[in-house]
N, CA, C and O atoms as CSV, one atom per row, in Angstrom:
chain,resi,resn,atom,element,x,y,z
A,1,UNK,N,N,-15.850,218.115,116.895
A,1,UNK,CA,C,-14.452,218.456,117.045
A,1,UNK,C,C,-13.709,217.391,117.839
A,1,UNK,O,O,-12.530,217.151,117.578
A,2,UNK,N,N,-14.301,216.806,118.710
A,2,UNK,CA,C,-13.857,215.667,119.238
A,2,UNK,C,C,-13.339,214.434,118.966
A,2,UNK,O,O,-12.421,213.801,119.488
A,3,UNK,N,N,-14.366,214.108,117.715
A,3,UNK,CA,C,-13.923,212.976,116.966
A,3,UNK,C,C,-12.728,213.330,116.447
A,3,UNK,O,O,-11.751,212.637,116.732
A,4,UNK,N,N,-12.594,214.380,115.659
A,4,UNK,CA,C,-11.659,215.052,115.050
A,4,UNK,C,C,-9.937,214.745,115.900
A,4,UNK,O,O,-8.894,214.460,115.312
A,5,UNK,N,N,-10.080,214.876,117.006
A,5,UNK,CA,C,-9.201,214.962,117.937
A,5,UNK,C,C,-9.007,213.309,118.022
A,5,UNK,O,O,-7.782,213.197,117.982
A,6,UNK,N,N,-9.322,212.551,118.076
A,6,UNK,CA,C,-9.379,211.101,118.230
A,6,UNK,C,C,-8.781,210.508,117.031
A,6,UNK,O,O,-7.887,209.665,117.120
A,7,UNK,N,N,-9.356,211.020,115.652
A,7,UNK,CA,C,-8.477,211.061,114.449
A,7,UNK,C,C,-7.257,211.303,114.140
A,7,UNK,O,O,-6.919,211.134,112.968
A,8,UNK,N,N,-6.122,211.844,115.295
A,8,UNK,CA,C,-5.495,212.294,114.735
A,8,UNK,C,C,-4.439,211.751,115.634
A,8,UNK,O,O,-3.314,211.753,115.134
A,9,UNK,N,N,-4.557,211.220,117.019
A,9,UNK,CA,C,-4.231,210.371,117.887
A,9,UNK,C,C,-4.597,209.035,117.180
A,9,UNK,O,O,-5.805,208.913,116.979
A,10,UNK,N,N,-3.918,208.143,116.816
A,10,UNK,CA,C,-4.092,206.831,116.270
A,10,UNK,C,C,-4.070,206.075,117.769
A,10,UNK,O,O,-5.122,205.786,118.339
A,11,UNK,N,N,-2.720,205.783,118.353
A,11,UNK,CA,C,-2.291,205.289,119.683
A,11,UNK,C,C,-1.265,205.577,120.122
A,11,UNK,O,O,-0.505,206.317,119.499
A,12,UNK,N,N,-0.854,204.886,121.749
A,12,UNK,CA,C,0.475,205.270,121.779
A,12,UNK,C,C,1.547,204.112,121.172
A,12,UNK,O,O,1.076,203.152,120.562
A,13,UNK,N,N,2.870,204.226,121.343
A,13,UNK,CA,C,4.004,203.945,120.505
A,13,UNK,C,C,4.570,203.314,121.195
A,13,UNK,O,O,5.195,204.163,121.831
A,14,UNK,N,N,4.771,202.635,121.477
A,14,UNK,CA,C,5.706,201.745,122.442
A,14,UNK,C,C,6.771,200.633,122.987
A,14,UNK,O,O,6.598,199.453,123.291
A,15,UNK,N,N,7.766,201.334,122.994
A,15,UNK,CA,C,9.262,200.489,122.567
A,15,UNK,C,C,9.988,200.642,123.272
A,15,UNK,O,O,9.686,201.778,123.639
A,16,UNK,N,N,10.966,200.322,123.933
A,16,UNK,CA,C,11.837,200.516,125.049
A,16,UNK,C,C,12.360,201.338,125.264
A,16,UNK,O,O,12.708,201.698,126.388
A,17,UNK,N,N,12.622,202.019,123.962
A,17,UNK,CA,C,13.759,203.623,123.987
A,17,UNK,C,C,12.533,204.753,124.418
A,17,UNK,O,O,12.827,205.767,125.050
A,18,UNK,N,N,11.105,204.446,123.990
A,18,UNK,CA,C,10.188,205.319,124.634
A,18,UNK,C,C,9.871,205.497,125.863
A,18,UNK,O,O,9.680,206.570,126.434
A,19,UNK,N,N,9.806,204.319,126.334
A,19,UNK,CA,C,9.325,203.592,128.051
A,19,UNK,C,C,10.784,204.905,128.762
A,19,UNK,O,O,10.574,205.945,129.386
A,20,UNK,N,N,12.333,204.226,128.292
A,20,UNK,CA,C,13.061,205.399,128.950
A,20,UNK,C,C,12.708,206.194,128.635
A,20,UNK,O,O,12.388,206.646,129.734
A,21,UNK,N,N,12.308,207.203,127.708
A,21,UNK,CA,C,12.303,208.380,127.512
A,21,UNK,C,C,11.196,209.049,128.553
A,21,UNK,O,O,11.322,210.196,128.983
A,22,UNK,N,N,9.989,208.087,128.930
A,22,UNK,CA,C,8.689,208.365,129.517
A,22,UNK,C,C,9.330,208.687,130.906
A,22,UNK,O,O,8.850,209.634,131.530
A,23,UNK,N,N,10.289,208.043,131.403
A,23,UNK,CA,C,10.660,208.028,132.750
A,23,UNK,C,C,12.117,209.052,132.945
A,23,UNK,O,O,12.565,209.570,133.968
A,24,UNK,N,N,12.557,209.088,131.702
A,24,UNK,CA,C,13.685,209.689,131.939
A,24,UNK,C,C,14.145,211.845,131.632
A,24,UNK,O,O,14.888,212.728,132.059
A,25,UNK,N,N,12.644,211.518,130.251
A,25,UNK,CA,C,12.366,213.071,129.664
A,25,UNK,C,C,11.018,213.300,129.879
A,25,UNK,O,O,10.594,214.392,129.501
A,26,UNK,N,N,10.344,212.627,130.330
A,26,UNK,CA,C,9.010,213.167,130.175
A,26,UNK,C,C,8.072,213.027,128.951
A,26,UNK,O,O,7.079,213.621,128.532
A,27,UNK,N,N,8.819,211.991,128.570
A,27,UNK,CA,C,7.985,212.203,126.968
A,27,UNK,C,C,7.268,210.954,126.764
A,27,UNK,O,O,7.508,209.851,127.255
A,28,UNK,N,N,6.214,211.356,125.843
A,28,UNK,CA,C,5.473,209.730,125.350
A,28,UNK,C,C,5.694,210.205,123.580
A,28,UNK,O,O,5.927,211.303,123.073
A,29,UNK,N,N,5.448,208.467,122.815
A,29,UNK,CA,C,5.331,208.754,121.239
A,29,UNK,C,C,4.030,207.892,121.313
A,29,UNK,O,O,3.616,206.990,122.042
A,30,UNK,N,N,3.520,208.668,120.091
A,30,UNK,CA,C,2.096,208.771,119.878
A,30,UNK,C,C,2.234,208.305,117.952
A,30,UNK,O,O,2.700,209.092,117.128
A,31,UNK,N,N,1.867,207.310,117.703
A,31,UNK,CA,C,0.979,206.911,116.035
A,31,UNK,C,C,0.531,208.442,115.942
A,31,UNK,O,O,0.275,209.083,116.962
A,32,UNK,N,N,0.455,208.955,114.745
A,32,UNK,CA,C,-0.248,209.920,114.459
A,32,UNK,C,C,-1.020,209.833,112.944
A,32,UNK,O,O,-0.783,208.783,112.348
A,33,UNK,N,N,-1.687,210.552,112.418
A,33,UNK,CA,C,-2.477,210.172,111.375
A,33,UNK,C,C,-1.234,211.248,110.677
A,33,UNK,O,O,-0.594,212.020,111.391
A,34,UNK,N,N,-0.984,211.122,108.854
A,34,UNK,CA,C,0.108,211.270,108.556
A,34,UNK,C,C,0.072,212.963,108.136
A,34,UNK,O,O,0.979,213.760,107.894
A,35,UNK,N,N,-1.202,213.076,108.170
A,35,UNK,CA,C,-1.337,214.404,107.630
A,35,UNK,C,C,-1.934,215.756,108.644
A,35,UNK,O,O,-2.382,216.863,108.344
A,36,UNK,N,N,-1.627,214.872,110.336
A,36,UNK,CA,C,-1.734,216.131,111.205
A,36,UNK,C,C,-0.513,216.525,111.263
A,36,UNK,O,O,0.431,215.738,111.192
A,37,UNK,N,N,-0.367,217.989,111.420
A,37,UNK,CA,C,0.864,218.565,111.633
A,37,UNK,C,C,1.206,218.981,113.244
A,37,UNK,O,O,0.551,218.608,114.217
A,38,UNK,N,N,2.344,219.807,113.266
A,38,UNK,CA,C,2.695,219.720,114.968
A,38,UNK,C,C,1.603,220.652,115.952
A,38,UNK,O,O,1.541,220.473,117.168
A,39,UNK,N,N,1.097,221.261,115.517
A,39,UNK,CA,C,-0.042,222.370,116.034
A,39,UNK,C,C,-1.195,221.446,116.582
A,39,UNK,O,O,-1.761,221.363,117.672
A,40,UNK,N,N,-1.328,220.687,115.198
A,40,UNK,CA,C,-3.235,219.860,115.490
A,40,UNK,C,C,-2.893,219.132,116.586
A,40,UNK,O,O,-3.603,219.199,117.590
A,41,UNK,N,N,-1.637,218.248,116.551
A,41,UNK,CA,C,-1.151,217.236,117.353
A,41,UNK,C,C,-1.038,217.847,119.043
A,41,UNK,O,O,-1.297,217.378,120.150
A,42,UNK,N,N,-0.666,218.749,118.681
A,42,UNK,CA,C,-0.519,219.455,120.177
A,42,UNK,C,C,-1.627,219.909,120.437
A,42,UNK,O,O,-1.576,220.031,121.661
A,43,UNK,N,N,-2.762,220.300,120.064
A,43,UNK,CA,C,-4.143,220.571,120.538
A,43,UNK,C,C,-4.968,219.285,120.942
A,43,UNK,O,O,-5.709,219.215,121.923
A,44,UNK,N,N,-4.718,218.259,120.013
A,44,UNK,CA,C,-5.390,216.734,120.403
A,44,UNK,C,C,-5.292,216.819,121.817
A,44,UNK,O,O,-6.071,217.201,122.690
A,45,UNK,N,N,-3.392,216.074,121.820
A,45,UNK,CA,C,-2.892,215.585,123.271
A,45,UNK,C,C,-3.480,216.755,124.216
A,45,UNK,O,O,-4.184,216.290,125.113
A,46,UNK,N,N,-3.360,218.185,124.232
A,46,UNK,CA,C,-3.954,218.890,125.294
A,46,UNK,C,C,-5.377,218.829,125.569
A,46,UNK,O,O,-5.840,219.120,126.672
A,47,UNK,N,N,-6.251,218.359,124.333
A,47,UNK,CA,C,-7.422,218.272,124.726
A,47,UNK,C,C,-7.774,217.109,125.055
A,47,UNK,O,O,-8.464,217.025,126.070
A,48,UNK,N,N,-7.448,215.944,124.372
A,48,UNK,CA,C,-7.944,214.039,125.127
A,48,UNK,C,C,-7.223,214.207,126.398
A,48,UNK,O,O,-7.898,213.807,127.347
A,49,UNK,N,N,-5.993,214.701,126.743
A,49,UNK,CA,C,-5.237,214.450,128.109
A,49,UNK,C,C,-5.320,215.532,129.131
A,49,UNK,O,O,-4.717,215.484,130.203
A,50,UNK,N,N,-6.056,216.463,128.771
A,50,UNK,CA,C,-6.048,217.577,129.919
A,50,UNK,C,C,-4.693,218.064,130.317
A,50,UNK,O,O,-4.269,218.223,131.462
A,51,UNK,N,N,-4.099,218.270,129.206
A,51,UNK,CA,C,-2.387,218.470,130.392
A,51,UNK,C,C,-2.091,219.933,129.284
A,51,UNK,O,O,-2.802,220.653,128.582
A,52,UNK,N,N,-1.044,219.869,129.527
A,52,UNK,CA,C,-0.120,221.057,128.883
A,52,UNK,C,C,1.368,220.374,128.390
A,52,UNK,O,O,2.240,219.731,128.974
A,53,UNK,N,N,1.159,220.912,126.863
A,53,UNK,CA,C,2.525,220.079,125.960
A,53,UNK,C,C,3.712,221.260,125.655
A,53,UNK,O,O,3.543,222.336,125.082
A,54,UNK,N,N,4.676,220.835,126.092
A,54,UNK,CA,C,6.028,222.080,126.087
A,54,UNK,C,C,6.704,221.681,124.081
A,54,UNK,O,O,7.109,222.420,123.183
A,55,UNK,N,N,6.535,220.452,124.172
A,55,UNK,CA,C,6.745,220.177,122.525
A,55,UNK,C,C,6.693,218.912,121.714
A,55,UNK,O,O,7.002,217.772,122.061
A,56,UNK,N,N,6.350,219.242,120.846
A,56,UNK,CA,C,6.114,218.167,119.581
A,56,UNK,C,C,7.014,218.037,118.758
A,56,UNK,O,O,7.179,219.053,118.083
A,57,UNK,N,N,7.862,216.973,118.456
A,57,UNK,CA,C,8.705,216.190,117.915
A,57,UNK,C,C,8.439,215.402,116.548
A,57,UNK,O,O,7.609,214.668,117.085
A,58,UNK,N,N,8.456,214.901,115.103
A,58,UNK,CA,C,7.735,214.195,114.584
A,58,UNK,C,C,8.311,213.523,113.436
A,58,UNK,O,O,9.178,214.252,112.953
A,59,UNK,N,N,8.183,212.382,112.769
A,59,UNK,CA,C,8.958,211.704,112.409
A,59,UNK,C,C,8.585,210.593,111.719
A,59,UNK,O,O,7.996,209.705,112.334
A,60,UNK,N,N,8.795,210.482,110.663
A,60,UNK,CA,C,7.804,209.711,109.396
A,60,UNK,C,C,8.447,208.312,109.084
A,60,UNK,O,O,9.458,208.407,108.387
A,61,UNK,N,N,8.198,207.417,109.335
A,61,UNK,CA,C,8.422,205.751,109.653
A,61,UNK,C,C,7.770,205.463,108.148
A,61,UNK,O,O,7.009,206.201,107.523
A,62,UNK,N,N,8.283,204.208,107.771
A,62,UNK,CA,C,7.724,203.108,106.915
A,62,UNK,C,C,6.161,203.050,107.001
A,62,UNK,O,O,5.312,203.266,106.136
A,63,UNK,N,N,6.034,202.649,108.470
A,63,UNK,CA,C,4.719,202.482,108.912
A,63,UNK,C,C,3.806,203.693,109.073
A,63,UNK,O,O,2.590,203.500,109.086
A,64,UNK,N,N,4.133,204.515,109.155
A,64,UNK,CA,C,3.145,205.909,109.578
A,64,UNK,C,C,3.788,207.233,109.872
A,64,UNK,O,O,4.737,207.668,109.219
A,65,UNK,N,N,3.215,207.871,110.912
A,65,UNK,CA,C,4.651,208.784,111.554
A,65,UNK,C,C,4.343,209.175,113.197
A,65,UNK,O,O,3.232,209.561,113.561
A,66,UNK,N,N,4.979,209.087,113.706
A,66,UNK,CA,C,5.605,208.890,115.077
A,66,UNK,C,C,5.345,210.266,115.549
A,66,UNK,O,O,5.598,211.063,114.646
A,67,UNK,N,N,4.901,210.883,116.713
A,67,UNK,CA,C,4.809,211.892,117.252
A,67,UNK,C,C,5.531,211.949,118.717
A,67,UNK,O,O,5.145,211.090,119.510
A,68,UNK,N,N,6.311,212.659,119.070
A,68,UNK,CA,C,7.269,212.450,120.334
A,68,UNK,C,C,6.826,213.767,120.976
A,68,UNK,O,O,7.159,214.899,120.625
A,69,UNK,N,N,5.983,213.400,122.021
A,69,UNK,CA,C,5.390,215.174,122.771
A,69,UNK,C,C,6.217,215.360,124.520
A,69,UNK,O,O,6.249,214.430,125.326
A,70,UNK,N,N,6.539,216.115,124.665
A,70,UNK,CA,C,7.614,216.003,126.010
A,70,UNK,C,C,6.239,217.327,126.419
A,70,UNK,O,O,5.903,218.290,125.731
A,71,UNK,N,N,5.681,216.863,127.818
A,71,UNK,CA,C,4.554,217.173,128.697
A,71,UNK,C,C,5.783,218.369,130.055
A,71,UNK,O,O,6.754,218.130,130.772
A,72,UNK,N,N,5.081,219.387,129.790
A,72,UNK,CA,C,5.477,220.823,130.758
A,72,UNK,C,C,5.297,220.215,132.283
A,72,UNK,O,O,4.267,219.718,132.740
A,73,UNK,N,N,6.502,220.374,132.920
A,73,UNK,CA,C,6.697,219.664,133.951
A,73,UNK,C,C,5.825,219.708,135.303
A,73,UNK,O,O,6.207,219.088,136.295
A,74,UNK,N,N,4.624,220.473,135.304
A,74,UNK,CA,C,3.665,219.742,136.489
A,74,UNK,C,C,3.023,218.589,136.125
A,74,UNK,O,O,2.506,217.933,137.030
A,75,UNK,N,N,2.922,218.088,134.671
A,75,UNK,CA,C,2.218,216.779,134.622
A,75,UNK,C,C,3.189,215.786,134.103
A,75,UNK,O,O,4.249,216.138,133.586
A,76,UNK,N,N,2.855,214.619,134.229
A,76,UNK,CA,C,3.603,213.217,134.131
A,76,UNK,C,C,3.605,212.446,133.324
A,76,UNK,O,O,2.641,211.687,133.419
A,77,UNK,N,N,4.475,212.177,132.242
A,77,UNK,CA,C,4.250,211.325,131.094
A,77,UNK,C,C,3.778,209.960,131.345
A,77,UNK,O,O,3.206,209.224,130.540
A,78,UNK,N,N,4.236,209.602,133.134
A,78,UNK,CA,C,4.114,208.255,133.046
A,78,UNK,C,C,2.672,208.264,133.697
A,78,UNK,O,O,2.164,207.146,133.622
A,79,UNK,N,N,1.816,209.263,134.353
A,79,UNK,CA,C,0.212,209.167,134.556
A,79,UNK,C,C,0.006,209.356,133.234
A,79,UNK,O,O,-0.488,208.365,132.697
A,80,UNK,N,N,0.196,210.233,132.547
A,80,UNK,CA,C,-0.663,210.542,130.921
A,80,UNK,C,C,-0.497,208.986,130.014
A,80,UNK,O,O,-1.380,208.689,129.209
A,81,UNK,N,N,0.323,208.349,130.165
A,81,UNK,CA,C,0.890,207.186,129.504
A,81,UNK,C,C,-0.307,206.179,130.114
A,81,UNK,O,O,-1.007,205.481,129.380
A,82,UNK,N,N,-0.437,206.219,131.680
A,82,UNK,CA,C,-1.610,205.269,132.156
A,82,UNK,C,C,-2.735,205.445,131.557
A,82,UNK,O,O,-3.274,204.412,131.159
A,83,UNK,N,N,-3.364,206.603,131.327
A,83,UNK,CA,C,-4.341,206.901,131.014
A,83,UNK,C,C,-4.462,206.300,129.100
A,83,UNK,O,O,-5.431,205.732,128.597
A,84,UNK,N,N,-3.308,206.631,128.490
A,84,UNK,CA,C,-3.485,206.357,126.924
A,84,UNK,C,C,-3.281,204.666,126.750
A,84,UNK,O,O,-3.399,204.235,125.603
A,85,UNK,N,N,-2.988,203.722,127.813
A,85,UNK,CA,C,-2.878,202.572,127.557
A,85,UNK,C,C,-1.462,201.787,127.376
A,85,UNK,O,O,-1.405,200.612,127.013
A,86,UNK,N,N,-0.456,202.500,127.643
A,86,UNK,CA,C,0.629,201.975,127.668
A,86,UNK,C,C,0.819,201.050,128.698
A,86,UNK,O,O,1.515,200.085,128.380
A,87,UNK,N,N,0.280,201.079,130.160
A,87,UNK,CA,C,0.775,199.991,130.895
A,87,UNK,C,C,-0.255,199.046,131.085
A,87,UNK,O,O,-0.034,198.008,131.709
């Protein structure tokens, strides 16, 4: 089930309007594989990140599709962001 969860998290997303958003809403965007939906996606991030997700956002690019998760305010997009490799 794990792998599973790793599958579906590609990486994180990272562009300037995200970086504000990380600092400003709480949110990170996440690559997603094209055929998880907002449920799987929100079980991944709660299970690779240990946190708790208030919501999933999602959004289908040229390139793939974009997952925008805004993290329930005792945890920190910008620790969860350290941890996924953004800085």
């Amino acid at each position: 089930m794990t792998n599973l969860r790793h599958r579906i998290l590609l990486h994180a997303y990272v562009t300037e309007k995200s970086m504000d958003e990380m600092e400003r809403q709480n949110k990170l965007e996440f690559v997603v594989d094209r055929r998880a939906n907002r449920a799987e996606i929100r079980r991944a991030v709660e299970e690779v990140y240990q946190c708790k997700v208030a919501k999933v956002t999602v959004k289908i690019v040229r390139t793939g599709k974009i997952a925008t998760v805004k993290f329930a305010p005792p945890f920190s997009a910008e620790d969860i962001g350290s941890r996924a490799g953004v800085f």
